[in-house]
C-alpha positions as CSV (number, residue, x, y, z in Angstrom):
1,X,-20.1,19.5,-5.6
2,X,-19.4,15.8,-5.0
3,X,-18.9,14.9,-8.9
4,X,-16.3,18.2,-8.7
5,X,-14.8,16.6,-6.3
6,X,-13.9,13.1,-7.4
7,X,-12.8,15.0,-10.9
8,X,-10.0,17.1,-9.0
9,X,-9.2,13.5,-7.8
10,X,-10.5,14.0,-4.5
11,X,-10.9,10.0,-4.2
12,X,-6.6,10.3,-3.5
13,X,-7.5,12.5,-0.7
14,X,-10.1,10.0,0.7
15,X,-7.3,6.7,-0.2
16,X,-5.0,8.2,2.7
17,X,-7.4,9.1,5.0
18,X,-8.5,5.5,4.6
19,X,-4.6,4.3,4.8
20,X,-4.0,6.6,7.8
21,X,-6.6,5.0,9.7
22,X,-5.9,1.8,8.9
23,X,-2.1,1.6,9.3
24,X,-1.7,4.1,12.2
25,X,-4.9,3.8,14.0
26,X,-7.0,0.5,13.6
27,X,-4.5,-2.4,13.2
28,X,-1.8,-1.2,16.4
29,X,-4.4,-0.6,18.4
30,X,-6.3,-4.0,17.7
31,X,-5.3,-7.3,20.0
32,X,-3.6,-9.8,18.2
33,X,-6.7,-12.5,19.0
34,X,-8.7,-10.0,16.8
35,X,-6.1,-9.1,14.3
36,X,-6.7,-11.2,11.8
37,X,-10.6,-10.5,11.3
38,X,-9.9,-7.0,11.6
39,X,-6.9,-6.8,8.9
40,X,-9.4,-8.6,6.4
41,X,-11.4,-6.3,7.0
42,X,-9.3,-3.2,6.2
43,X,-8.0,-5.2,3.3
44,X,-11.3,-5.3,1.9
45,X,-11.7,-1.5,2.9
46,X,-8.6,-0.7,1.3
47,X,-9.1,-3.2,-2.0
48,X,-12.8,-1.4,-2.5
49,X,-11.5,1.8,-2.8
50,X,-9.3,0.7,-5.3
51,X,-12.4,0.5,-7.3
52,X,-12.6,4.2,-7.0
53,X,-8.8,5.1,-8.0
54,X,-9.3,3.0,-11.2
55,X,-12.6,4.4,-12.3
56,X,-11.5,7.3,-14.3
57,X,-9.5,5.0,-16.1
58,X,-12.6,2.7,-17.6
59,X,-9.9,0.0,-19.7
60,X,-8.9,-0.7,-16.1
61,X,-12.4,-1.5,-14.3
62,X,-12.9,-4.4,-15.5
63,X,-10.2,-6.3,-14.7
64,X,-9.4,-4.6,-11.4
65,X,-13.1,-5.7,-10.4
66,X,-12.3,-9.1,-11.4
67,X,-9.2,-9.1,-9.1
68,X,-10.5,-7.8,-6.6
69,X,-13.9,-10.3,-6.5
70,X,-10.8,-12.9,-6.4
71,X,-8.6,-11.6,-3.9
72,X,-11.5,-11.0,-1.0
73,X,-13.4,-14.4,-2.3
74,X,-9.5,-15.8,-1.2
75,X,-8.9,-13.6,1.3
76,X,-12.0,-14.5,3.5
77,X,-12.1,-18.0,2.9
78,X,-8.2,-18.1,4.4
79,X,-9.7,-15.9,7.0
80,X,-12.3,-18.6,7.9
81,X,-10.7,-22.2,7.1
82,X,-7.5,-21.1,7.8
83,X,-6.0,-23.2,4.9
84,X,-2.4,-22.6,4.0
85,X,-2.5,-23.0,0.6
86,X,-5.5,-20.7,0.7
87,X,-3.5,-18.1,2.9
88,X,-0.7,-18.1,0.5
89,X,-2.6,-17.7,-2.2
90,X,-4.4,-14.8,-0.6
91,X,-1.2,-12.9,-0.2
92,X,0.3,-13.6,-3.4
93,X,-3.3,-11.8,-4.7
94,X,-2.9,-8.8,-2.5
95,X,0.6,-8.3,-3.2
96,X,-0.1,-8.4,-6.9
97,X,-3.2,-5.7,-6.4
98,X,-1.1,-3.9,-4.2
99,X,1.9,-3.1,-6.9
100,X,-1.2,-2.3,-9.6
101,X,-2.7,0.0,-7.4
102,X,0.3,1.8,-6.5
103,X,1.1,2.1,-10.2
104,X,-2.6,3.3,-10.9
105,X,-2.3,6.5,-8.0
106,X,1.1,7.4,-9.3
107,X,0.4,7.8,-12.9
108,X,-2.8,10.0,-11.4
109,X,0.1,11.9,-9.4
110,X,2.5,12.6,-11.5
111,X,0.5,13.3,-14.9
112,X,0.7,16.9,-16.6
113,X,-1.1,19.6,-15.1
114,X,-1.9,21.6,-11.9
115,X,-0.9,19.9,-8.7
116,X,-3.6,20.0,-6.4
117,X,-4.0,19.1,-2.7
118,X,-5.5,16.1,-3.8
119,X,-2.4,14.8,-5.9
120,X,-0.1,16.1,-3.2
121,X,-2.0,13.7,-0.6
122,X,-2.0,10.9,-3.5
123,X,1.4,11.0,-3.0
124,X,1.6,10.5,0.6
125,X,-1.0,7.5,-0.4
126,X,1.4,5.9,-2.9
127,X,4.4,6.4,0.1
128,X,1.6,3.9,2.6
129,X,0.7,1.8,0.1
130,X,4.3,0.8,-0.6
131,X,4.7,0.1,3.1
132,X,1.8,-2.0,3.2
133,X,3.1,-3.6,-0.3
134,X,6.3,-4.7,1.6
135,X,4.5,-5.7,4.6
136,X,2.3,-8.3,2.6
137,X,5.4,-9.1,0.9
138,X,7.2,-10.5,4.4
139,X,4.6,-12.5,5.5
140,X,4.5,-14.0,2.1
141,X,8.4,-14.6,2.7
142,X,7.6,-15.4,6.2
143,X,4.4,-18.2,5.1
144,X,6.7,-19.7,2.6
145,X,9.7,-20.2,4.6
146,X,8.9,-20.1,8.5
147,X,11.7,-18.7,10.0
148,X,13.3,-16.3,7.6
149,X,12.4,-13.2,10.8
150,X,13.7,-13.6,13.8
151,X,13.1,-11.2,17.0
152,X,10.1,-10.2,18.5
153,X,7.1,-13.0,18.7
154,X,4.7,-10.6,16.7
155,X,6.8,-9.9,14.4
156,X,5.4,-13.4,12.8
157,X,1.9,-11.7,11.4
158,X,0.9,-9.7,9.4
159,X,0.4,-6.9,12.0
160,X,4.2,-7.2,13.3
161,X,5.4,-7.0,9.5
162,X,3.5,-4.2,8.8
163,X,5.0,-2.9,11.6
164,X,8.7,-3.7,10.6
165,X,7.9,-2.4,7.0
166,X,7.0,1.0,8.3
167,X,10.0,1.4,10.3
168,X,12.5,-0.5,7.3
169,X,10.8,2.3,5.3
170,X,11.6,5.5,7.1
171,X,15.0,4.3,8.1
172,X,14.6,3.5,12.1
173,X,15.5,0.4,12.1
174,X,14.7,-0.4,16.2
175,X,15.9,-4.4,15.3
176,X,13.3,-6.3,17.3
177,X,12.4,-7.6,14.3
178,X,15.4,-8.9,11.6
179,X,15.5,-10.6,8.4
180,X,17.9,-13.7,8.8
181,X,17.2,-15.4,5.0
182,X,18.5,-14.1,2.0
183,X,15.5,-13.1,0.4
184,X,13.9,-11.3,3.4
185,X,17.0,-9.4,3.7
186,X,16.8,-8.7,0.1
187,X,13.4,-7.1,0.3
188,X,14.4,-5.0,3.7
189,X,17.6,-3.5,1.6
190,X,14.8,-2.7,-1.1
191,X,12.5,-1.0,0.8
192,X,14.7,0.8,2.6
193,X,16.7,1.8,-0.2
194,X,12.8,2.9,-2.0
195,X,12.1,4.4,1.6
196,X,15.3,7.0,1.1
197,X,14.7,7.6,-2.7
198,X,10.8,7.8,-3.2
199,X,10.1,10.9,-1.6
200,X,13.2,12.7,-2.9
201,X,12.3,11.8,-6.3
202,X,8.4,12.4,-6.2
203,X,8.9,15.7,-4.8
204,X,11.3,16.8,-7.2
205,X,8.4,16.2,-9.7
206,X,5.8,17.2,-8.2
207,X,8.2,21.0,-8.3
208,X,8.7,20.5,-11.8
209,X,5.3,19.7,-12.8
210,X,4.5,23.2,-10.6
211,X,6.6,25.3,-12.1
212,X,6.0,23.8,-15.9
213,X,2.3,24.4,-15.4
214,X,2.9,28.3,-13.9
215,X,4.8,28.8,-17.1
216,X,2.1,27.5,-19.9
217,X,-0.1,29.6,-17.8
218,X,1.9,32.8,-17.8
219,X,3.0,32.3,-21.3
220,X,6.4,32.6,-20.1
């Protein structure tokens, strides 16, 4: 039962229950003293389970191992010594795994065939992993050139971006939080213009790879 499971890519049913926790449960609800232990944490969470999204696809292991040995071997050492160059580095790694994983769930999405539950939820995966794409992507704005947010005092880590990513991304926009340089305003107008498109696209898809499959097996 559990090896039928991860083949009906079950492992993009467990990636956004993982996500779901993470982004809507665990990191708002954790006090800022804690919240950089704890995002490392999750970030590890999230990175290992990248191991299991990539599996299938056996050319990608490898390398997807080796990046992510790298990124947490970075990632914790910021965490402890609380380097910069180590911290920027860190985010730079994370934001690179990010866009590959997001890349790697939506080619398992949107391939040919039936679309199960499990694809259907990979999507919603692929929708928080963009969010949490653009978040890392502020505070790497943010760590590079201090001052390019203005607003809200929390808005400076990681926690307060991932907050103003979520709400850039569905369109909410509450402005306690706003992008003052160039190139932070530049990424807010992407993601909110990816935030607007993404589901209208993936959806219509998703329909077509549903009805295309009903047809091949109807013969019609």
């Amino acid at each position: 039962m559990l090896k039928g499971f991860w083949d009906r890519d079950g492992f993009l049913s467990v990636l956004l229950a993982i996500l779901v926790l993470s982004v809507s449960v665990i990191l708002p609800t954790t006090p800022g003293q804690r919240l950089g232990l704890v995002g490392e944490l999750v970030n590890t969470l999230v990175l290992m389970s990248g191991l299991a999204v990539v599996g299938r696809a056996h050319a990608l292991l490898r390398p997807a191992a080796v990046l992510i040995v790298i990124t947490l071997g970075v990632g914790w050492l910021a965490q402890v010594g609380r380097h910069p160059v180590a911290t920027t580095t860190s985010l730079a790694l994370y934001l690179v795994y990010l866009i590959a994983m997001t890349v790697v769930v939506l080619e398992r999405v949107v391939r040919p065939g039936t679309v199960t539950v499990h694809r259907i939820n990979g999507a919603i995966a692929a929708y928080l992993l963009i969010a949490v794409l653009f978040a890392n992507a502020f505070t790497l704005v943010e760590n590079v050139h201090p001052g390019s947010f203005s607003g809200a005092t929390g808005g400076r880590g990681w926690g307060g971006f991932l907050y103003f990513s979520q709400v850039t991304m569905y369109t909410i926009g509450y402005g306690d939080i706003t992008p003052v340089a160039a190139g932070a305003r530049s990424l807010a107008m992407l993601e909110g213009l990816i935030g607007q498109l993404f589901p209208a696209v993936l959806l219509a898809r998703l329909v077509a790879l549903e009805i295309e499959h009903r047809r091949a097996r109807t013969g019609g």
